[in-house]
PyMOL CGO cylinders between C-alpha atoms (Angstrom):
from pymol import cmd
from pymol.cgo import CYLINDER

trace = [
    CYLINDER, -17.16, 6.16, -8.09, -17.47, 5.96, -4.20, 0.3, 1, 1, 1, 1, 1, 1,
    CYLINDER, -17.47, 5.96, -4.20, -14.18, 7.75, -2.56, 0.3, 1, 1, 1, 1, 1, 1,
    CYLINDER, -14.18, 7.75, -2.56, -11.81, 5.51, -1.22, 0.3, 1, 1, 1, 1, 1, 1,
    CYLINDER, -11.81, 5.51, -1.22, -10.83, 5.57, 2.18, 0.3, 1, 1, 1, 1, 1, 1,
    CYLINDER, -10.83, 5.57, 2.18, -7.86, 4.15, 4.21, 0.3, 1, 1, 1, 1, 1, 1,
    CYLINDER, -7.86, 4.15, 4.21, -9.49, 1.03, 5.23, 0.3, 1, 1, 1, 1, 1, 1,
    CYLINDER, -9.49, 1.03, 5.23, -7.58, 0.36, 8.13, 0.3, 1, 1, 1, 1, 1, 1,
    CYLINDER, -7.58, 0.36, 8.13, -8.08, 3.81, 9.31, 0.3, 1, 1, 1, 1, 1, 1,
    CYLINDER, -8.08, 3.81, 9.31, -12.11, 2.99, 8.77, 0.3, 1, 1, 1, 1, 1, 1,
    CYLINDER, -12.11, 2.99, 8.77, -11.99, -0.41, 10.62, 0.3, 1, 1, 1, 1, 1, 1,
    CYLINDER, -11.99, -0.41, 10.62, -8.96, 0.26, 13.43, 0.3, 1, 1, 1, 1, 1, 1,
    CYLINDER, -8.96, 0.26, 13.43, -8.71, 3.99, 13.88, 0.3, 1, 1, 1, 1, 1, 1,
    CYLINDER, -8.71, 3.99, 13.88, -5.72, 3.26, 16.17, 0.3, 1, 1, 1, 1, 1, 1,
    CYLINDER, -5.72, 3.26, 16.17, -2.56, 5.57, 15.37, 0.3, 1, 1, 1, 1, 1, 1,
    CYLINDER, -2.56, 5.57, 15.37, 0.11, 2.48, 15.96, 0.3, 1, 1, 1, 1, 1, 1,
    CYLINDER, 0.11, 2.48, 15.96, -1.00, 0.83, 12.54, 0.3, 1, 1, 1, 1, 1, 1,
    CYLINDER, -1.00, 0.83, 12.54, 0.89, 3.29, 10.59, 0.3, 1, 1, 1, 1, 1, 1,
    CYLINDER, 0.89, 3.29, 10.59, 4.05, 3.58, 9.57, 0.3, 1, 1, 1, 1, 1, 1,
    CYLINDER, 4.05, 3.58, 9.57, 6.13, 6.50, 8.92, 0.3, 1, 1, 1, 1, 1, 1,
    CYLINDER, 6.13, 6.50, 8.92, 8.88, 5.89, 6.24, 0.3, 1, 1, 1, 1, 1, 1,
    CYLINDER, 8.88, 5.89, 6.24, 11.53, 8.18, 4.96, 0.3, 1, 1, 1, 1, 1, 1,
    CYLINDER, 11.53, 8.18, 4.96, 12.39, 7.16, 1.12, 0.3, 1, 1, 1, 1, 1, 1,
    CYLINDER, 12.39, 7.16, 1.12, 14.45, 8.82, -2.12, 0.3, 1, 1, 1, 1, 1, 1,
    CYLINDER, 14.45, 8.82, -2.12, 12.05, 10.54, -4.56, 0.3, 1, 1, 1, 1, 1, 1,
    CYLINDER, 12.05, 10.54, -4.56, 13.20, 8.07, -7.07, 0.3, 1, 1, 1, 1, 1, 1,
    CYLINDER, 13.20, 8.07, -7.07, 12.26, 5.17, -5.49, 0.3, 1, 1, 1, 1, 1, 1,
    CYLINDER, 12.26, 5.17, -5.49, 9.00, 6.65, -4.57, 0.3, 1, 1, 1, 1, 1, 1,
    CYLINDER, 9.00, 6.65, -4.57, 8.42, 7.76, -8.27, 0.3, 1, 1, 1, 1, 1, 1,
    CYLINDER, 8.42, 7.76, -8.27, 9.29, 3.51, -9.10, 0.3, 1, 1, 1, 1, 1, 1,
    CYLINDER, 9.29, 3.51, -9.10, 6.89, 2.23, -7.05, 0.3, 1, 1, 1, 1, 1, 1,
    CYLINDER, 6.89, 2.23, -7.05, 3.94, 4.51, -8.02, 0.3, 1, 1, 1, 1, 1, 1,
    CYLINDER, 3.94, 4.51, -8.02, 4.88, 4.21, -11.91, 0.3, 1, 1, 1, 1, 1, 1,
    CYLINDER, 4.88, 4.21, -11.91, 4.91, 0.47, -10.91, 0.3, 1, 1, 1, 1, 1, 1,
    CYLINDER, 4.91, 0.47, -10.91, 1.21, 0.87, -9.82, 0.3, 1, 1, 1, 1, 1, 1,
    CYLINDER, 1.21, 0.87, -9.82, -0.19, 3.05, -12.18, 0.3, 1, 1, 1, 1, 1, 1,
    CYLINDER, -0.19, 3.05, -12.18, 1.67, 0.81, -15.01, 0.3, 1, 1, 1, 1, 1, 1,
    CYLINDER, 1.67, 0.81, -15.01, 0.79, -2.95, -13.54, 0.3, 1, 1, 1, 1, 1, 1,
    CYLINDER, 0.79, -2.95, -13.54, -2.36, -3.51, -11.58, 0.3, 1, 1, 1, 1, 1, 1,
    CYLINDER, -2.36, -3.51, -11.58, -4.78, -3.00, -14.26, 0.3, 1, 1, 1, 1, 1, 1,
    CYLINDER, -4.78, -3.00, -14.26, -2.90, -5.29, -16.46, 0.3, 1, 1, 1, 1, 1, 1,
    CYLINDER, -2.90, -5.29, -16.46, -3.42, -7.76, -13.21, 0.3, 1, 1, 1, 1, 1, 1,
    CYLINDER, -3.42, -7.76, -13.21, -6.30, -10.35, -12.49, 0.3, 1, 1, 1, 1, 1, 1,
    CYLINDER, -6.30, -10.35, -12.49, -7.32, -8.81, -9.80, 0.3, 1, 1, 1, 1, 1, 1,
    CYLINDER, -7.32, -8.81, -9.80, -10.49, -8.71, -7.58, 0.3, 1, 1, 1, 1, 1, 1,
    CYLINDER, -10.49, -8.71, -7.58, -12.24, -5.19, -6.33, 0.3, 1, 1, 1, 1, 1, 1,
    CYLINDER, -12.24, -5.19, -6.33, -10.42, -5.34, -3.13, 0.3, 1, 1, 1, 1, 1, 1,
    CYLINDER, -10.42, -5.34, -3.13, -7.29, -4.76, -5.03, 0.3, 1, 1, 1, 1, 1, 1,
    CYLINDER, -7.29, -4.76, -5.03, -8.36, -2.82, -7.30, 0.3, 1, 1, 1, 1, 1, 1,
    CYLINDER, -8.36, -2.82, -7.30, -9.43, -0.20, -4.51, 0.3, 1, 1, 1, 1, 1, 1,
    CYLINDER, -9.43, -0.20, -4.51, -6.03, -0.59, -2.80, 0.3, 1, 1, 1, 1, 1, 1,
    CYLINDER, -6.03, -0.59, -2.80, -4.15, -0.31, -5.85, 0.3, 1, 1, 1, 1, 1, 1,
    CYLINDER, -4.15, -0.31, -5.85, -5.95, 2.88, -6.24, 0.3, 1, 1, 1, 1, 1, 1,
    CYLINDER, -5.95, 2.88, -6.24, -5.43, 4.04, -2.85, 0.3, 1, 1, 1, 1, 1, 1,
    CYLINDER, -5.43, 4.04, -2.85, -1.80, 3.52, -2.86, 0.3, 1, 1, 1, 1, 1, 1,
    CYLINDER, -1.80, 3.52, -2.86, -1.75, 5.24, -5.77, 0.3, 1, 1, 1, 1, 1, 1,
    CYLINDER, -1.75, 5.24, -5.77, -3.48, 8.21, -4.37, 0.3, 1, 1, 1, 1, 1, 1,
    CYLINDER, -3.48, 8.21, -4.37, -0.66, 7.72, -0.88, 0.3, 1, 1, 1, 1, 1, 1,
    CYLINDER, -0.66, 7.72, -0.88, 2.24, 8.24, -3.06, 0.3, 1, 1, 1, 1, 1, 1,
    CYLINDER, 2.24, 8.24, -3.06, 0.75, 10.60, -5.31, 0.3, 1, 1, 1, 1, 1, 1,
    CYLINDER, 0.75, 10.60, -5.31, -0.08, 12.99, -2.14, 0.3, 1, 1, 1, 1, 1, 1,
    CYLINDER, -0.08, 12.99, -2.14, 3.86, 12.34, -0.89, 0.3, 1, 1, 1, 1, 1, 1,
    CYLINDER, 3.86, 12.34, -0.89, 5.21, 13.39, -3.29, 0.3, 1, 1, 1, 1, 1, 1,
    CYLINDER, 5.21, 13.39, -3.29, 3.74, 16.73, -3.43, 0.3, 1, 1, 1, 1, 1, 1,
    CYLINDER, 3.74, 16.73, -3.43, 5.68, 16.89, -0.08, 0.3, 1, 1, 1, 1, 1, 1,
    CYLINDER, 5.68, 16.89, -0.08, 8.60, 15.85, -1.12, 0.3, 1, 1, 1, 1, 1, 1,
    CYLINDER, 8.60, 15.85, -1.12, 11.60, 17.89, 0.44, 0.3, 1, 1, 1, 1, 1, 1,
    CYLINDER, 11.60, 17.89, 0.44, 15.28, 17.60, -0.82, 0.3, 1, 1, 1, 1, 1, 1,
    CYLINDER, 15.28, 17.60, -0.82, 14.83, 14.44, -2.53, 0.3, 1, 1, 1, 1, 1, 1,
    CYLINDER, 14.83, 14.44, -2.53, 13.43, 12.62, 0.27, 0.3, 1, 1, 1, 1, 1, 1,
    CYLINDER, 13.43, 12.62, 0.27, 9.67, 11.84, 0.60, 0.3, 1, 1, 1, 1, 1, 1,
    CYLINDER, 9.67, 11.84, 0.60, 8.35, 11.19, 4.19, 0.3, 1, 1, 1, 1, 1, 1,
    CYLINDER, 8.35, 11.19, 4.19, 5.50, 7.96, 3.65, 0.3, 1, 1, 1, 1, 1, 1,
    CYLINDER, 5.50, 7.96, 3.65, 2.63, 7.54, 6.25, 0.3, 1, 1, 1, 1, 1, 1,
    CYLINDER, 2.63, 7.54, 6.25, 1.49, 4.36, 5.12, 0.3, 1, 1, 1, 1, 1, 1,
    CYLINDER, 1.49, 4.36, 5.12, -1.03, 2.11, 7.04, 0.3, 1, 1, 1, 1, 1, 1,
    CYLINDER, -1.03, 2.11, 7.04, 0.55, -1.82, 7.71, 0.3, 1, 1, 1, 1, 1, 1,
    CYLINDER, 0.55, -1.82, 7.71, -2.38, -3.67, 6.10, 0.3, 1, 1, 1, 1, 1, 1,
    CYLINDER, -2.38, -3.67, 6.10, -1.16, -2.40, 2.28, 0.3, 1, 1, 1, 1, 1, 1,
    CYLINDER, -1.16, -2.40, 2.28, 2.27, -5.03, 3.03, 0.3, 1, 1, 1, 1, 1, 1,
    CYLINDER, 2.27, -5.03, 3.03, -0.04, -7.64, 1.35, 0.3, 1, 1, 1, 1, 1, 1,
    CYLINDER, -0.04, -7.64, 1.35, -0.80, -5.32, -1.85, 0.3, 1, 1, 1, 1, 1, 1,
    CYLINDER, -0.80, -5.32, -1.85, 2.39, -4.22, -2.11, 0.3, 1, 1, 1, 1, 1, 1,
    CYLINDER, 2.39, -4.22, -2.11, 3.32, -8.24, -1.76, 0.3, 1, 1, 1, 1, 1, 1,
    CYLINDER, 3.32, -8.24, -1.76, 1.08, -9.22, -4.66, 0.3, 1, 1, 1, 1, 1, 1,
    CYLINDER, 1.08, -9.22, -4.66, 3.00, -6.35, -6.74, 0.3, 1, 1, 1, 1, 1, 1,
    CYLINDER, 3.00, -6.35, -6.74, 6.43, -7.51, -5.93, 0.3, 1, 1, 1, 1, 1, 1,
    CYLINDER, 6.43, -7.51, -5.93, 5.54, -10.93, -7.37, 0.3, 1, 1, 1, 1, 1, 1,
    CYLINDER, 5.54, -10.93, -7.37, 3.84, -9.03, -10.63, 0.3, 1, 1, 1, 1, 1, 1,
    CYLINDER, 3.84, -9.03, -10.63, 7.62, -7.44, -11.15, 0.3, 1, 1, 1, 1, 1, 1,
    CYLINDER, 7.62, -7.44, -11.15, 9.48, -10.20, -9.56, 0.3, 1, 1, 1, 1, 1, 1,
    CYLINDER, 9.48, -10.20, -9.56, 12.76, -9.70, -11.42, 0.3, 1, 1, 1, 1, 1, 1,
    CYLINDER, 12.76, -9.70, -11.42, 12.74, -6.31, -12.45, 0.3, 1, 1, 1, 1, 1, 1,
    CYLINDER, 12.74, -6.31, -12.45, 14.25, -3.60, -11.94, 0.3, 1, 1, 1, 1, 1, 1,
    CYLINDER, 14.25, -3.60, -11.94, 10.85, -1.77, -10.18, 0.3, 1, 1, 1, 1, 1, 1,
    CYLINDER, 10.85, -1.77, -10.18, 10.77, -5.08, -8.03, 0.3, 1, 1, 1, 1, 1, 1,
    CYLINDER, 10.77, -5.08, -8.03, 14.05, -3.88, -5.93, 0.3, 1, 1, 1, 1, 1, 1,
    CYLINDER, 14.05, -3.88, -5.93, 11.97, -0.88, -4.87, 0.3, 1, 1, 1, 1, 1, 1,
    CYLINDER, 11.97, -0.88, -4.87, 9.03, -2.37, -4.20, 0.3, 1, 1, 1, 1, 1, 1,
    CYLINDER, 9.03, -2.37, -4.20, 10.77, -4.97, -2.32, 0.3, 1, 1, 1, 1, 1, 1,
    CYLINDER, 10.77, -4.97, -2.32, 12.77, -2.40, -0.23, 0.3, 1, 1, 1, 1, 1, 1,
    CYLINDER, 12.77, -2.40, -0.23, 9.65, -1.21, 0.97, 0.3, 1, 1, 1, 1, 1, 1,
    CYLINDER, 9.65, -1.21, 0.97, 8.03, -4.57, 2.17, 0.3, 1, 1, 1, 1, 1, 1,
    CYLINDER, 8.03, -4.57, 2.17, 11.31, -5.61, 3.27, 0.3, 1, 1, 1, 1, 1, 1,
    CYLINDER, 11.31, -5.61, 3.27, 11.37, -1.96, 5.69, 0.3, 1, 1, 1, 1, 1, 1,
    CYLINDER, 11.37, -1.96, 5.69, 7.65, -2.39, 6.62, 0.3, 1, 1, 1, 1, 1, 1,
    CYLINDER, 7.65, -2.39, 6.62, 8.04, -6.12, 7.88, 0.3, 1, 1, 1, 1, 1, 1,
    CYLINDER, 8.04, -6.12, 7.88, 10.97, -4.82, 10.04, 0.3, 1, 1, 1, 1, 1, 1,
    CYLINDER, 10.97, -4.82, 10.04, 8.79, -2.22, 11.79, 0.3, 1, 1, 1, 1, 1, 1,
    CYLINDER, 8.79, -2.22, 11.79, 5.58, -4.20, 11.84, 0.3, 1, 1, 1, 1, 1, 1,
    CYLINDER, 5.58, -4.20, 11.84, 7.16, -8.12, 13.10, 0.3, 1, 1, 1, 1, 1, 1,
    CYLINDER, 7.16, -8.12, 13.10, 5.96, -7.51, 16.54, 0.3, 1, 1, 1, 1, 1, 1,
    CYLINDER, 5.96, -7.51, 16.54, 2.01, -7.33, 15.55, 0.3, 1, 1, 1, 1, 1, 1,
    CYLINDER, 2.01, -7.33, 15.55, 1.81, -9.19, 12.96, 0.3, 1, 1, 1, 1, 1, 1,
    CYLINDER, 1.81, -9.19, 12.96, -1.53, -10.89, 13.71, 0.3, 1, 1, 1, 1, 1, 1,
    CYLINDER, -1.53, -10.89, 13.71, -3.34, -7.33, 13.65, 0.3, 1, 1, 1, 1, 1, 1,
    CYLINDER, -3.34, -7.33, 13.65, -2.63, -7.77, 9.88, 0.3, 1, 1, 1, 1, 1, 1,
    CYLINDER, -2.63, -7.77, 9.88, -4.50, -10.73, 9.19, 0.3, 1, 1, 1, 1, 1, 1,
    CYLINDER, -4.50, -10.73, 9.19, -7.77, -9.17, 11.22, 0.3, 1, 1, 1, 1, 1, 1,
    CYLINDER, -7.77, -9.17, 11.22, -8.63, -7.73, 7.83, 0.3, 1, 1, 1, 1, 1, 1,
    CYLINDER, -8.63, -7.73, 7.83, -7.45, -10.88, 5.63, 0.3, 1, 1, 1, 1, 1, 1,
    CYLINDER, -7.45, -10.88, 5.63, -9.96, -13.07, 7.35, 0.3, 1, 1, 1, 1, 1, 1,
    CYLINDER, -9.96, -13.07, 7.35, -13.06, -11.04, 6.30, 0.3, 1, 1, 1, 1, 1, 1,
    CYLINDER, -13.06, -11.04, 6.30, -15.06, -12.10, 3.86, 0.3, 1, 1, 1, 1, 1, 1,
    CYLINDER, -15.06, -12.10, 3.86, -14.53, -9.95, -0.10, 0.3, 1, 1, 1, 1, 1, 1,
    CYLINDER, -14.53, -9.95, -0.10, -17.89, -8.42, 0.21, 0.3, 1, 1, 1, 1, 1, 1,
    CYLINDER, -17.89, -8.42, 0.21, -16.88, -6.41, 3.57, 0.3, 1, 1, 1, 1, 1, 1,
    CYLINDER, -16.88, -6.41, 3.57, -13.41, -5.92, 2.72, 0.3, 1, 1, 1, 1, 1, 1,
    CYLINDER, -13.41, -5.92, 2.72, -14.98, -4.15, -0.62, 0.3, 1, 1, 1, 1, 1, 1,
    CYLINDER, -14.98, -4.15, -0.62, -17.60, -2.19, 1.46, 0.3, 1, 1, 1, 1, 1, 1,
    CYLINDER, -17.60, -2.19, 1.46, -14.47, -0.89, 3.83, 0.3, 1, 1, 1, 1, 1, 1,
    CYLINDER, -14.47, -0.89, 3.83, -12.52, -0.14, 1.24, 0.3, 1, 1, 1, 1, 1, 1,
    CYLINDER, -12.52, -0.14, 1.24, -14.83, 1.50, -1.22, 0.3, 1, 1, 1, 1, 1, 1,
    CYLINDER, -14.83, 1.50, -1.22, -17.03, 3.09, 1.60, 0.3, 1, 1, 1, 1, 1, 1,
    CYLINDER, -17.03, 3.09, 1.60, -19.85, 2.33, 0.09, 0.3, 1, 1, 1, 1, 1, 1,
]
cmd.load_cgo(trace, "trace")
């Protein structure tokens, strides 16, 4: 399988669409066991699928770092709408308040551009797949 990439990173190689996050090693560990439990259960098309994956991959690497229970997240802004769909796949759970938590702290820090997210929305699947499979 073709390595995934940080598709943002591939398409806007522009520091300020990052985030860094500071968050418990237990909500961490929820959201990834959320992932690696839920998405292939999901309908979902290959541009999830890849995300899914990569997000999996983000945490997974985090966590390695983790330091006195607290795990330091670089995460790029354009995985709000993946981590969106998974809220809504747990909606009233309890691995939904985690996941939530983190959409609810990445909205905060990323309200001002907000239309940089939807640059990668509006292409069309077969890019979005090529960008984030790097095939």
């Amino acid at each position: 399988m073709a390595s995934i990439v940080d598709f943002y990173q591939y398409k806007y190689s522009r520091n300020n669409y990052y985030l860094n996050l500071i968050f418990t090693k237990d909500k961490i560990i929820n959201i990834k066991k959320s992932i690696d439990e839920g998405f292939e259960d999901l309908f979902i098309n290959k541009e999830y699928e890849y995300a899914y994956k990569r997000l999996q991959q983000l945490f997974s690497e985090a966590l390695e770092k983790e330091e006195k229970g607290y795990v330091h997240l670089k995460i790029n802004k354009c995985y709000l709408k993946y981590l969106k769909n998974l809220y809504f796949s747990y909606y009233n759970t309890p691995e939904s308040e985690d996941i939530k938590e983190l959409i609810l702290y990445m909205q905060f820090l990323t309200n001002t551009e907000s239309e940089s997210l939807s640059k990668f929305t509006t292409l069309n699947e077969a890019t979005k797949i090529n960008i984030l499979s790097y095939i």
